[in-house]
MARNUKE-652989 format. One record per residue (C-alpha): residue in three letters; x, y, z. Coordinates in steps of 0.001 Angstrom, whole numbers, padded with zeros to 6 digits, always signed. Layout:
N
ALAXYZ/...
***
This chain:
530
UNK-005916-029254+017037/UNK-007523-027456+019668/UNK-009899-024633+020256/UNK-011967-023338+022477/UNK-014298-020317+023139/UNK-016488-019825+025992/UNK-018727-016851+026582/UNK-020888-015810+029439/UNK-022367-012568+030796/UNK-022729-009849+028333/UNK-020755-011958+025782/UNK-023316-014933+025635/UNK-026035-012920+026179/UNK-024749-011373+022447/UNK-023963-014650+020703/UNK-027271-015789+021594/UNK-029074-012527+019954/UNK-026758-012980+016826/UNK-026098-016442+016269/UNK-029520-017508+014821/UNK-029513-015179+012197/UNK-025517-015666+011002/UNK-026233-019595+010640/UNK-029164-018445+008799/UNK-027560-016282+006302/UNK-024755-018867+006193/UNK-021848-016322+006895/UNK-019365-019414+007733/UNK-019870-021523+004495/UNK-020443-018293+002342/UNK-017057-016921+003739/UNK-014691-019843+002959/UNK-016569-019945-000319/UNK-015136-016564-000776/UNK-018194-014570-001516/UNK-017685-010789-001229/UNK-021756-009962-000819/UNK-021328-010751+003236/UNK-020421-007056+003925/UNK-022705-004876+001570/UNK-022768-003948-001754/UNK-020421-000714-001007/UNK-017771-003471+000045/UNK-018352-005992-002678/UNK-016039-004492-004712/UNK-013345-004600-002577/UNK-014210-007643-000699/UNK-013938-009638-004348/UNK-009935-009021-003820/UNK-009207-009443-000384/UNK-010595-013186+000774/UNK-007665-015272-000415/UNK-006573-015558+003375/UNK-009328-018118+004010/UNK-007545-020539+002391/UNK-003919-019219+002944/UNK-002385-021643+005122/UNK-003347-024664+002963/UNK-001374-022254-000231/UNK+001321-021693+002131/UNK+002083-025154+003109/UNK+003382-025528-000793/UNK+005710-023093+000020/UNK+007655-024942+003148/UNK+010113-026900+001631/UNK+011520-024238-000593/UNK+011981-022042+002513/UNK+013444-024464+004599/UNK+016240-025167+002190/UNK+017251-022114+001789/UNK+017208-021834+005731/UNK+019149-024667+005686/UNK+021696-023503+002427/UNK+022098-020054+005096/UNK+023048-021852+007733/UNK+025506-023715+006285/UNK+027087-020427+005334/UNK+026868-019041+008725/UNK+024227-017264+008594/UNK+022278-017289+011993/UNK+020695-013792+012217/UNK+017571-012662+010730/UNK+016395-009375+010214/UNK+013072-008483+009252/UNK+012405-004869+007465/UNK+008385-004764+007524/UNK+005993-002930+008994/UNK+002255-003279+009975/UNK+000993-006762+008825/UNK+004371-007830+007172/UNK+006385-008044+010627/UNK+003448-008545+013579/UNK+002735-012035+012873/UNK+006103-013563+012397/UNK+007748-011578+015799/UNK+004369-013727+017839/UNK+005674-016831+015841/UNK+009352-016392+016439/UNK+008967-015142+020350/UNK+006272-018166+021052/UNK+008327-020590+019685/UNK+011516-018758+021553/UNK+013533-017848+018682/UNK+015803-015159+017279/UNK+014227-012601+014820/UNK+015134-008841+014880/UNK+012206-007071+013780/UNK+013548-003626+012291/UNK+009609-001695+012224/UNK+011020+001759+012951/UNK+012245+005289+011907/UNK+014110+005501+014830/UNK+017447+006320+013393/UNK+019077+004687+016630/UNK+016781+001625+016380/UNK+017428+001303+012960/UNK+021744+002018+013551/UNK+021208-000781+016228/UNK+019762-002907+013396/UNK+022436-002630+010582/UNK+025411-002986+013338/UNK+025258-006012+015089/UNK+026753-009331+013651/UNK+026506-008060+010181/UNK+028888-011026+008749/UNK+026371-013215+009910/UNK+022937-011291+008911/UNK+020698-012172+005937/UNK+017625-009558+005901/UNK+014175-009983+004578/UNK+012462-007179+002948/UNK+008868-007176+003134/UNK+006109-004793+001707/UNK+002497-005702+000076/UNK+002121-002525-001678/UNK+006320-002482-002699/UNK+006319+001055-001815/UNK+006156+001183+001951/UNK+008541+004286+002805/UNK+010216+002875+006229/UNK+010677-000865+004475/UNK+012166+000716+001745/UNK+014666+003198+003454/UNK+015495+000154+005514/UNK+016711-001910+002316/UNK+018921+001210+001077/UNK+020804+001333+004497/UNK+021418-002581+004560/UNK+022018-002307+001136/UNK+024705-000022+001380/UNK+026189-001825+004799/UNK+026841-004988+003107/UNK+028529-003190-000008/UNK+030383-001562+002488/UNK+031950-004516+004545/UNK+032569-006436+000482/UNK+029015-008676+000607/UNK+026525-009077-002335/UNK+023390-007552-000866/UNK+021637-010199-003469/UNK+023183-013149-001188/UNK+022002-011739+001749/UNK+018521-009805+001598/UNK+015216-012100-000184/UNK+012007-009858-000813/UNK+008327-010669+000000/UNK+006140-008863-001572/UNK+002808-008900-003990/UNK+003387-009806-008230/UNK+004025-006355-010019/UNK+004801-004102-007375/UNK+006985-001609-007523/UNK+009241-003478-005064/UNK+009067-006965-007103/UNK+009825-005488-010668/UNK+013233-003658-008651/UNK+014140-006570-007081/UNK+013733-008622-010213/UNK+015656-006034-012270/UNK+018426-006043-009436/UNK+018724-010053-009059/UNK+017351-010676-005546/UNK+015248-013555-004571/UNK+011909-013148-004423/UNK+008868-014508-002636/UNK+005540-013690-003945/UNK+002682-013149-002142/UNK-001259-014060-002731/UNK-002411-010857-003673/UNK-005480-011400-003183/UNK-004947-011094+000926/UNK-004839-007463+002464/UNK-001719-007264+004928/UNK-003438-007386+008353/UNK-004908-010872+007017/UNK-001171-012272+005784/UNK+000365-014284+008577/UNK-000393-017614+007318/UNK+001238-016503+003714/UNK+004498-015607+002374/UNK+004571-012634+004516/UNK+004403-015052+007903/UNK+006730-017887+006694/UNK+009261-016604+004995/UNK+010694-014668+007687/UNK+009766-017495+010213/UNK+010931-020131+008785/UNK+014316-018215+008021/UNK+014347-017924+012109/UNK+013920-021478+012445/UNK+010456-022058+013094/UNK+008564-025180+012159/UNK+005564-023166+010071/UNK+004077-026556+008838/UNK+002589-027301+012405/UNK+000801-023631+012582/UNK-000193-023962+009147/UNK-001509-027350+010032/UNK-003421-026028+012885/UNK-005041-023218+010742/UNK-006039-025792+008424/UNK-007824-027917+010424/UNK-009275-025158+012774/UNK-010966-024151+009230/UNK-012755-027129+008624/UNK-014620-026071+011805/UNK-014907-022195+010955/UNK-016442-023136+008235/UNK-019753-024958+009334/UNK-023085-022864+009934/UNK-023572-024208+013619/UNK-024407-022496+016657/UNK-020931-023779+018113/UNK-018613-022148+015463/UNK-016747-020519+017954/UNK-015704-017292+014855/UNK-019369-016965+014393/UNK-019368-016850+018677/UNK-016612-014639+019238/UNK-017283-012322+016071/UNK-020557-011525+017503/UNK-019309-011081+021375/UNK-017116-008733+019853/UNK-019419-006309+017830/UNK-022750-006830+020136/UNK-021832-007128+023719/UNK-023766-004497+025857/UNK-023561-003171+029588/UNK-026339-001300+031410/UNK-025388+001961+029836/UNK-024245+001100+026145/UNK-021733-000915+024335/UNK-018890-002510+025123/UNK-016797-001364+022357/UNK-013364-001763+023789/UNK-012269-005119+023914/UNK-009297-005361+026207/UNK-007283-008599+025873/UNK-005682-010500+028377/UNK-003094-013017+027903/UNK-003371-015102+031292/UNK-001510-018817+030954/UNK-001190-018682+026791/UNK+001928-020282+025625/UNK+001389-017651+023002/UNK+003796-014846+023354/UNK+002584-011052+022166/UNK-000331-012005+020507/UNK-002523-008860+021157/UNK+000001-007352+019160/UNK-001244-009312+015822/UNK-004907-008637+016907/UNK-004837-005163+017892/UNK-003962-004284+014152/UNK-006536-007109+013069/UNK-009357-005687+014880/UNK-008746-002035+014630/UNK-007965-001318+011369/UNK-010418-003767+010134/UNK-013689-002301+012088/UNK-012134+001322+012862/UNK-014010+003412+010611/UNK-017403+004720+009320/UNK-016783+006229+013509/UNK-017689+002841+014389/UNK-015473+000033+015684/UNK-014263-002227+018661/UNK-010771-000961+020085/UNK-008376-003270+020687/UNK-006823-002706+024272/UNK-003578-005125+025250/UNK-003580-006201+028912/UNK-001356-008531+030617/UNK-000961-010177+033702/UNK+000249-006766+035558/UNK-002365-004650+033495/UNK-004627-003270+036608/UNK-007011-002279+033447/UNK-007607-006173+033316/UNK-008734-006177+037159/UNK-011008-002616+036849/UNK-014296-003094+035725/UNK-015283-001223+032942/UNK-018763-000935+031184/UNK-017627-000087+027883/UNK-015139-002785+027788/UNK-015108-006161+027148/UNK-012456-008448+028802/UNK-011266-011625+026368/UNK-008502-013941+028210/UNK-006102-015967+026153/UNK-005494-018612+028443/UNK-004493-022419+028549/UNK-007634-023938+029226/UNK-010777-021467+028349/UNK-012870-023408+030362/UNK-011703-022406+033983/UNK-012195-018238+033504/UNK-013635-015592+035540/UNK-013737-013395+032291/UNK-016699-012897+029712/UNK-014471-014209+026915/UNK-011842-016824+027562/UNK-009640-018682+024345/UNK-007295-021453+024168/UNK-005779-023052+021062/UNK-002585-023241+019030/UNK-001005-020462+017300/UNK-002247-021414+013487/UNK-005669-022058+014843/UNK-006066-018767+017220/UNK-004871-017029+013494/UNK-007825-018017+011796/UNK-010393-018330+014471/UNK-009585-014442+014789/UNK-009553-013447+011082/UNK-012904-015036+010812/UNK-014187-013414+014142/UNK-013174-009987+012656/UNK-014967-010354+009161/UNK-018370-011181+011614/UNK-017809-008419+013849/UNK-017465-005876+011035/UNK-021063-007652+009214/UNK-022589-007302+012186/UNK-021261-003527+012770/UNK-021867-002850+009007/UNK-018341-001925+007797/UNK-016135-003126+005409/UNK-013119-005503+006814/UNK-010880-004881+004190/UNK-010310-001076+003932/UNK-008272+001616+005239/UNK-009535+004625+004092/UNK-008178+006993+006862/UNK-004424+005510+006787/UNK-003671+007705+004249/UNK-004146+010920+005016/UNK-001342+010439+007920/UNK+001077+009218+005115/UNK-000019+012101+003244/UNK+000675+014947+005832/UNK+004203+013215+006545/UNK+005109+013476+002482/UNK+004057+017203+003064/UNK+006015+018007+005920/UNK+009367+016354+004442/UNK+009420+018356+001359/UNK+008655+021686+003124/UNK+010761+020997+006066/UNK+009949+024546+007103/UNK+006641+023802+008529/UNK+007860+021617+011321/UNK+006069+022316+014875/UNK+007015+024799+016860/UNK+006801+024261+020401/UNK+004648+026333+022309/UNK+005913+025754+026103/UNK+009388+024552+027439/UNK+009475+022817+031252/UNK+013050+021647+032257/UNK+013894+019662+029024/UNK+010641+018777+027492/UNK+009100+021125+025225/UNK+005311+021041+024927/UNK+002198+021593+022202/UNK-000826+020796+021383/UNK-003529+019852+018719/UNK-007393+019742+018386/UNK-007180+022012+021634/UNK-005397+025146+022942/UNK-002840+024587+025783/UNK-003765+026846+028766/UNK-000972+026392+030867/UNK+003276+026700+030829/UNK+003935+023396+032722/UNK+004310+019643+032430/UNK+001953+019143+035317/UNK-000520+021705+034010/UNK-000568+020493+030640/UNK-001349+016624+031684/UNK-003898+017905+034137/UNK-005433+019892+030826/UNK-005126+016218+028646/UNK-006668+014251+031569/UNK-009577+016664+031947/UNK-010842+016179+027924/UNK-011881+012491+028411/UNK-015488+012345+028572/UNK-017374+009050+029917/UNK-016532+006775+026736/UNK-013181+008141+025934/UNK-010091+005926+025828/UNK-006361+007433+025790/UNK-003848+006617+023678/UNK-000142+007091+024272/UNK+001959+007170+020953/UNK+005493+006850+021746/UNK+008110+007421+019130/UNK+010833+006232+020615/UNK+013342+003763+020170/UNK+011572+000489+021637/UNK+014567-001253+022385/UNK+016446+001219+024903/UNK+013882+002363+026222/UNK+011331-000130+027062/UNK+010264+001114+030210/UNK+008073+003482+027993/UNK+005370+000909+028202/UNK+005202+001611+031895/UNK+002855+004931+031047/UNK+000078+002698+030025/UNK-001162+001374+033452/UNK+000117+004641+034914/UNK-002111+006660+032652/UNK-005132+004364+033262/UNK-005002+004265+036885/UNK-005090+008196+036517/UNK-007980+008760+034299/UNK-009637+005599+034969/UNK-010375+005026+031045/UNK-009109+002208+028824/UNK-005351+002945+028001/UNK-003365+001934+024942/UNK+000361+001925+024065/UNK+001917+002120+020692/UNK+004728+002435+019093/UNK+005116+005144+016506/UNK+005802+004784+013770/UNK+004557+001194+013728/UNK+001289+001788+015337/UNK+000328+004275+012003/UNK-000194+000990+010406/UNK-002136-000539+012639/UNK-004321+001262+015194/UNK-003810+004543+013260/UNK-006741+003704+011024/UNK-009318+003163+014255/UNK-008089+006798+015585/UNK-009259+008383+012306/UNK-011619+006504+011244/UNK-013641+005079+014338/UNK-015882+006962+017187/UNK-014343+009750+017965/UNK-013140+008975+022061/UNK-009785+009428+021391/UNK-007337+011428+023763/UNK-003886+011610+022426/UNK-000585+011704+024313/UNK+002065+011563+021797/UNK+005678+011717+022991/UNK+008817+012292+020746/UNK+012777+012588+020800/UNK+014313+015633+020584/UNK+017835+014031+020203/UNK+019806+015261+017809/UNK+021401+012067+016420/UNK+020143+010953+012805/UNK+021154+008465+009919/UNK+021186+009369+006308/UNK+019304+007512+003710/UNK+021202+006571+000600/UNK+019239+008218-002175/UNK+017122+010274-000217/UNK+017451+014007+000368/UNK+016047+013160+003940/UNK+017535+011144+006921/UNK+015620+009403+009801/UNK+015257+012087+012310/UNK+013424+013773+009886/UNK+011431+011026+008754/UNK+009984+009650+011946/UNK+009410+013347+012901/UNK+007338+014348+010061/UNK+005520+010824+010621/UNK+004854+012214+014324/UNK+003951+015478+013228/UNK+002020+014664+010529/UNK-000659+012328+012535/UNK-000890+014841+015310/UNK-002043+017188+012713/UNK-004798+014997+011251/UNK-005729+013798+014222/UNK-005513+017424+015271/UNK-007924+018415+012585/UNK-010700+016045+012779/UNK-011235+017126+016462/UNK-009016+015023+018724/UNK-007054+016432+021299/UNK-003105+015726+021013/UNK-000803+016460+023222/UNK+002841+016709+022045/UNK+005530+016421+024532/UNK+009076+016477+022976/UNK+011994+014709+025304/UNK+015324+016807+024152/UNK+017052+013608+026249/UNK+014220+010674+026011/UNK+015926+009173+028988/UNK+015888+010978+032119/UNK+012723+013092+030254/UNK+010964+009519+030438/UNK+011529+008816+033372/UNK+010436+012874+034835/UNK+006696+011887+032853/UNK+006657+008482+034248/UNK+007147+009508+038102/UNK+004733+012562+037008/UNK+002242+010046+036167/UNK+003026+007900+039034/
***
């Protein structure tokens, strides 16, 4: 096992303020002896139920073998291609585990109704499905086991032969599943879902892909033993406190934009950005997660509010502040426990979410009074335009951007939500750079509705520098959900509409821009931008 962390400038200079006092308190041994006093008596509470994770992968090692004959038992039958239904924490880690290690996993995390269509059509002879929700009662996961549900009944397959569930014991998803005769893999509930990749929630699907979990799990075990000591060389203790205490000449660096630069780790910032945001997003404090990669010019600008970590091969050769190398199962863990530090030292609970609902909340609302869907305020040439947390003053495209642009103030960041399908129209990702080259302000990318359970907490819940670009289909096409008066157009919609709202409300500034055909409307923003 290796791994390595290696600070300088305004990351050293904060390890070296902070590292004294966590070997002191003995945050390393006190964490993997799993005491909940490390973040405050408001978190103990709280805390008491969510530190199973430090001791996950050595649990989920027990758990191998069983997986891996049933991998083998599927493909024996046939079965070659996995889908996983999850969203958030129960799908991040296992699609950086099966694209690292090169292998096939379709990872269904969308409302989309073409994304999901795409999902349920391909290869379906050959498709066993894993169903994955902590809380049992996730609403996309859910829909997303009625439609595959009804597929296989539809082409003469058991859906009990082909779809296992992960979930936690006695949730409302486990005593269905139970009651309906699927296989079920149980989860430690004692680990919150942004901390699960090294449990059921991580292997089962990975395994089922064909991954080898017991050499990440290995990894993370052994990279604990280190984690664990109170030295000034742990590097969680190191990074933790480079990520909540690193300074510039005018203030913090609480943006922490991270660079993958030689990693044989594929899409990692993916796994972190939900980590880090929704674990120290709130309270309006937090570090925001921004993903770079080697064509990110954001990686090349310098920025004093952000702080630049590289994932690289070798961390010591780095012009960056921050530079990492290690395996996958080690890089898990080393980043879990940097995350609990960071949010000591910031003085916020790890382990909550309390904005995330109130998004879920306004979406409920807006599906069962359809009526109060947005009305769009301006129309330009296919893409119809609105606004929240400000009032639009102009009737363009053009003028409207120009309006967006000119909120940021000197510590803003923008954030482009795009709820589109991710796998037609990739090229969606392009307005990240595009938008950060025009504003010059840290940019982020998500994908909505998966990003609502991950960076959606930070955008509520942390300082309030958001600028909001949220962009939306107007196609027509949709997919009906058995049992549900609703289909997915109108899901993902009300999902859309319902953030912009809250967001709306607590004083950011959304813009909504509506593509009635996403294509050739994408590509009109993107050369708009360009």
């Amino acid at each position: 096992m290796t791994l390595q962390v290696v600070l300088s400038g305004a990351a050293a200079i904060a390890a070296k303020q902070n590292i004294e006092s966590l070997v002191k308190d003995k945050v390393a041994s006190r964490l993997f002896s799993i005491d909940p006093t490390l973040w405050g008596t408001d978190a103990e509470s709280e805390a008491a139920i969510r530190l199973g994770w430090v001791a996950a992968a050595e649990e989920s090692l027990k758990l191998v073998a069983e997986v891996t004959d049933l991998r083998a038992q599927l493909v024996s039958q046939g079965l070659s291609r996995v889908v996983l239904c999850g969203m958030g924490g129960s799908s991040l880690a296992p699609e950086v585990i099966s694209r690292t290690l090169g292998l096939d996993l379709v990872v269904l995390d969308s409302t989309d109704p073409a994304q999901v269509q795409l999902a349920l059509s391909k290869d379906l002879a050959k498709t066993v499905v894993v169903v994955s929700s902590k809380s049992g009662s996730t609403v996309e996961t859910d829909s997303q086991k009625r439609n595959f549900e009804q597929a296989f009944l539809e082409s003469d397959i058991a859906p009990t032969d082909r779809i296992f569930i992960v979930t936690d014991p006695d949730s409302p998803m486990h005593k269905q599943a139970i009651q309906d005769g699927y296989r079920v893999f149980l989860a430690n509930p004692m680990v919150g879902g942004r901390y699960s990749a090294l449990t059921a929630f991580g292997v089962v699907p990975s395994i089922l892909a064909g991954a080898d979990m017991t050499e990440i799990l290995d990894s993370a075990v052994a990279a604990s033993k280190i984690l664990s000591i109170d030295n000034e060389t742990n590097p969680g203790l190191l990074l933790g406190a480079a990520m909540a205490k690193s300074r510039s000449h005018s203030g913090a660096k609480d943006k922490l934009g991270i660079f993958s630069n030689g990693t044989p780790i594929v899409g990692f910032g993916d796994w972190v950005e939900q980590l880090i945001a929704e674990s120290t997003g709130k309270l309006e404090r937090g570090v925001l997660p921004v993903i770079l990669d080697s064509n990110s010019v954001q990686a090349s600008q310098s920025m004093d509010d952000v702080l630049i970590v590289e994932l690289a091969n070798d961390a010591t050769d780095s012009n960056f502040e921050v530079s990492i190398s290690g395996e996958l199962g080690a890089q898990i863990i080393l980043w879990e426990v940097a995350t609990v530090v960071a949010s000591r030292l910031l003085g916020v609970n790890p382990f909550d979410q309390p904005d995330v609902e109130s998004a879920k909340l306004a979406a409920r609302a807006l599906l069962e009074s359809p009526s109060d869907s947005r009305q769009f305020s301006i129309k330009d040439q296919g893409i119809d335009i609105d606004s929240e947390g400000f009032e639009l003053t102009g009737s363009d495209l053009s003028s409207s951007l120009h309006q967006l642009i000119s909120l940021a103030k000197a510590d803003s960041y923008f954030s482009i939500q795009c709820y589109l399908n991710r796998h037609t129209l990739p090229e969606a990702a392009e307005l990240q750079s595009l938008l950060q080259l025009k504003t010059g302000r840290p940019t982020t990318f998500g994908w909505g509705p998966r990003f609502l359970h991950s960076t959606g907490q930070y955008h509520k819940g942390g300082p309030n520098q958001g600028v909001f670009l949220q962009i939306v289909s107007g196609a027509q096409d949709d997919l009906s959900i058995p049992g549900r008066r609703f289909g997915y157009r109108q899901l993902i919609d009300s999902q859309s509409s319902g953030d912009a709202r809250v967001l709306g409300e607590k004083g950011s500034p959304v813009l909504i821009l509506k593509l009635q055909d996403p294509k050739p409307g994408l590509k009109r923003l993107i050369d708009m931008l360009a």
